[in-house]
N, C-alpha and C positions, 0 to 999 in steps of 0.2 A: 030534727035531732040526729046527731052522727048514729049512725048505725056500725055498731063495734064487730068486725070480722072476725069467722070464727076461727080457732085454734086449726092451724093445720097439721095431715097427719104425720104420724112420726115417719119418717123416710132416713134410713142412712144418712149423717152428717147434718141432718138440718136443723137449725137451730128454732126454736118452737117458741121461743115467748115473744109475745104480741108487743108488749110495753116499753122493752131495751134492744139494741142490734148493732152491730158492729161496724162502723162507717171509714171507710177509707182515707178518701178526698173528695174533695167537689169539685166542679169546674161552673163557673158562673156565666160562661159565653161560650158554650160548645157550639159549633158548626155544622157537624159533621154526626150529631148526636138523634137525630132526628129531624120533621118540617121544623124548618125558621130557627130563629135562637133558643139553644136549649140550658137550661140551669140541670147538671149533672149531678149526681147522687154516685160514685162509683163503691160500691158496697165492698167487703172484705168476704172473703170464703168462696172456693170455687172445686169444684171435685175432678172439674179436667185440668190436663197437663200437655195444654197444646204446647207443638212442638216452638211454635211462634208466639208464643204469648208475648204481649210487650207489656203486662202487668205482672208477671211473674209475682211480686210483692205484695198480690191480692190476695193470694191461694189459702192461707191460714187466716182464719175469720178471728182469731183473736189477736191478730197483726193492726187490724184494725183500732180505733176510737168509741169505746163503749158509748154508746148515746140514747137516748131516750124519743118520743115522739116531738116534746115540746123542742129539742135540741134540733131535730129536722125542721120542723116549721117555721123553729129562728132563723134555721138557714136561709129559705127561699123566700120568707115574708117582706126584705127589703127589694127586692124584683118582682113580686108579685105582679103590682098594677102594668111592669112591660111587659112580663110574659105574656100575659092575657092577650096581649096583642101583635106582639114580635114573635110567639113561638110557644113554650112549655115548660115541663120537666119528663128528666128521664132517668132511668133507673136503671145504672148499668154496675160493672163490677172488675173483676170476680164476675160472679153470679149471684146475684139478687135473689132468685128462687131458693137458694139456701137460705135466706131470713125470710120465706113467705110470710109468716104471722105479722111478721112486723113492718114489712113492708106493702103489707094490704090494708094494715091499720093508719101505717103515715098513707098510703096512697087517699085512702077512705077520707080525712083529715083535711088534704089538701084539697081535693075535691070538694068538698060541702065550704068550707071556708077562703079561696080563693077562688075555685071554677076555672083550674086551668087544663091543659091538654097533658094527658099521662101518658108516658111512651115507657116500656117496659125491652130491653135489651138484654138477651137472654139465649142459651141454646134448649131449652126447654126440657132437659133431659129430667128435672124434680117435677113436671107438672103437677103428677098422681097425686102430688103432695096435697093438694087442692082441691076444692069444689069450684063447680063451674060460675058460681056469685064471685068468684075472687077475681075475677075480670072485666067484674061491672064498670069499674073507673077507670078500666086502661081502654086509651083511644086507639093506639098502636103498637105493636107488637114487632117488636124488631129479630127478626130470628136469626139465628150464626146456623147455615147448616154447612159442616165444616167437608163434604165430601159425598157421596150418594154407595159407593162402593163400601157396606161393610169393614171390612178388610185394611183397609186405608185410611178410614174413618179412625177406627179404634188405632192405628200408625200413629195418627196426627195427635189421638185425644187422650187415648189410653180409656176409652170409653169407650159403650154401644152406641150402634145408630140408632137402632128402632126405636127408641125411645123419645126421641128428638123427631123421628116421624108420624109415629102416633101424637104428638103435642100440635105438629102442622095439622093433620086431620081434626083434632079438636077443635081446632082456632075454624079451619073452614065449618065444623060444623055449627061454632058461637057465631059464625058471620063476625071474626073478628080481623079487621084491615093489620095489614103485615106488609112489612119491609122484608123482604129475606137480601141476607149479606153471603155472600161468598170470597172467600180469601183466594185470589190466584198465587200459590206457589210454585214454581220452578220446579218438577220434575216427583210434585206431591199433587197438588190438583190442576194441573194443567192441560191434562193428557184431552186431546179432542174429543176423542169417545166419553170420555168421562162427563165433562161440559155439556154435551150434547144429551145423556144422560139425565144429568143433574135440571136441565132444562125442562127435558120432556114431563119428569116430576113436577117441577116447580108447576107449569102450566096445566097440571090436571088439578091442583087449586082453587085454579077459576081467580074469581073479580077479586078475591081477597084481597090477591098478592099487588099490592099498587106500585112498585118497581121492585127491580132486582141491581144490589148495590154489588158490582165485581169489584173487589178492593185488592189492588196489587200488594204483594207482598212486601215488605219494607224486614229493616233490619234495627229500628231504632229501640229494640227492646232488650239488645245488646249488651249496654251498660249494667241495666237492672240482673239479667243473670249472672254476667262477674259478680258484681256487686254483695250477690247471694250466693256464691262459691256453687254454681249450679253449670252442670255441662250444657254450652249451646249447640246445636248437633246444625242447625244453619245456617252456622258464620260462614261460610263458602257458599251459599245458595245465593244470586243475583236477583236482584228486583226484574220482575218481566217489566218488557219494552212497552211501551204506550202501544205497539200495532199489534201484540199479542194480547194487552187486557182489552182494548177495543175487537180482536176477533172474537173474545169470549165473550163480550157484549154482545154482539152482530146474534150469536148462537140463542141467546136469549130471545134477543128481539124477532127473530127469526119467528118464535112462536106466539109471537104477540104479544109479550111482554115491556115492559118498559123498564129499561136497563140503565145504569149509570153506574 
């Protein structure tokens, strides 16, 4: 019998009810979303204001498609039987951890009644929101840590970092497998010491961490900020070269990591 998740706690911005949540878009063949082909959920509402966001359009959780659980499950139930075996689902955004309730009870859902792999895409900064049951059905954990310096962190996010570190420590205390993602930008997180840094953290993790994704920075989030009369402050910043996100790789692997 489904076992109904419980109400999470009230935390700044987050939206609490288990039954309704605010859904963006989907993507039915993501790539790049987690292992194998992924069926995408991108959620609406997000409390950071990266300087690169290429969802901008996410950020207000009432932007979104008001939806229900049954409205999720209609989504993913006609791929169901491929997922099962070409890949999953993931749950990315915005930020997904702002409808915790509601998205532990679709997670809960799809778990009991198709048995597929749950990948949760997230910078973890709402954990506290949560009890540590609420991670019973997610398989992986995809983390954004957008910086390791304080200081530049909060530049990039308009947020704290620690908070996003203390969610890494949870996860290795759950023994829970994690993806960490890092964005290489041009003259924001590129700096060598920085990397090197960011690395030496990532690797006191341990086994958790099953690669580290260096994701060069790109511009293609461009249109959506016009689009939303919003200033882009990195229309002048260049995508790094293939030999600079490959050395920021090298700095990973360096420590025994598995980088891509």
């Amino acid at each position: 019998m489904h076992k109904r998740v419980s109400a999470p706690k009230k935390l700044p911005g987050v939206h609490v009810d288990l039954d309704h949540g605010f859904l963006h878009s989907v993507e039915t063949g993501g790539a790049v979303d987690g292992p194998g082909m992924r069926f995408v959920f991108f959620m609406a509402g997000c409390q950071f204001r990266c300087l690169y966001c290429h969802n901008p359009d996410t950020w207000k959780l009432h932007n979104g498609r008001r939806v229900d659980v049954e409205d999720m499950l209609n989504e993913v139930r006609p791929y169901a039987g491929f997922l099962k075996f070409a890949g999953g689902v993931t749950f990315s955004g915005g930020e997904p951890m702002m409808q915790s309730g509601f998205i532990g009870n679709v997670m809960a859902h799809i778990k009991q009644e198709m048995g597929l792999h749950l990948a949760l895409d997230t910078q973890g900064y709402l954990h506290t929101g949560v009890e540590d049951d609420w991670f019973d059905n997610i398989d992986l954990v995809m983390l954004d840590i957008k910086h390791i310096d304080p200081e530049k962190y909060h530049t990039i996010t308009a947020q704290h970092l620690q908070p996003t570190l203390d969610f890494a420590e949870r996860l290795k205390r759950l023994k829970k497998k994690m993806w960490m993602r890092y964005v290489l930008v041009p003259g924001l997180s590129d700096d060598t010491d920085d990397v090197n840094r960011m690395a030496d953290y990532v690797a006191t993790l341990g086994d958790i961490v099953e690669r580290v994704e260096v994701l060069p920075f790109h511009q293609m989030g461009i249109a959506k900020w016009d689009a939303l009369g919003k200033e882009y402050t990195l229309r002048d910043t260049p995508t790094p070269t293939n030999e600079a996100t490959e050395a920021a790789r090298d700095i990973f692997r360096a420590r025994g990591l598995v980088a891509s």
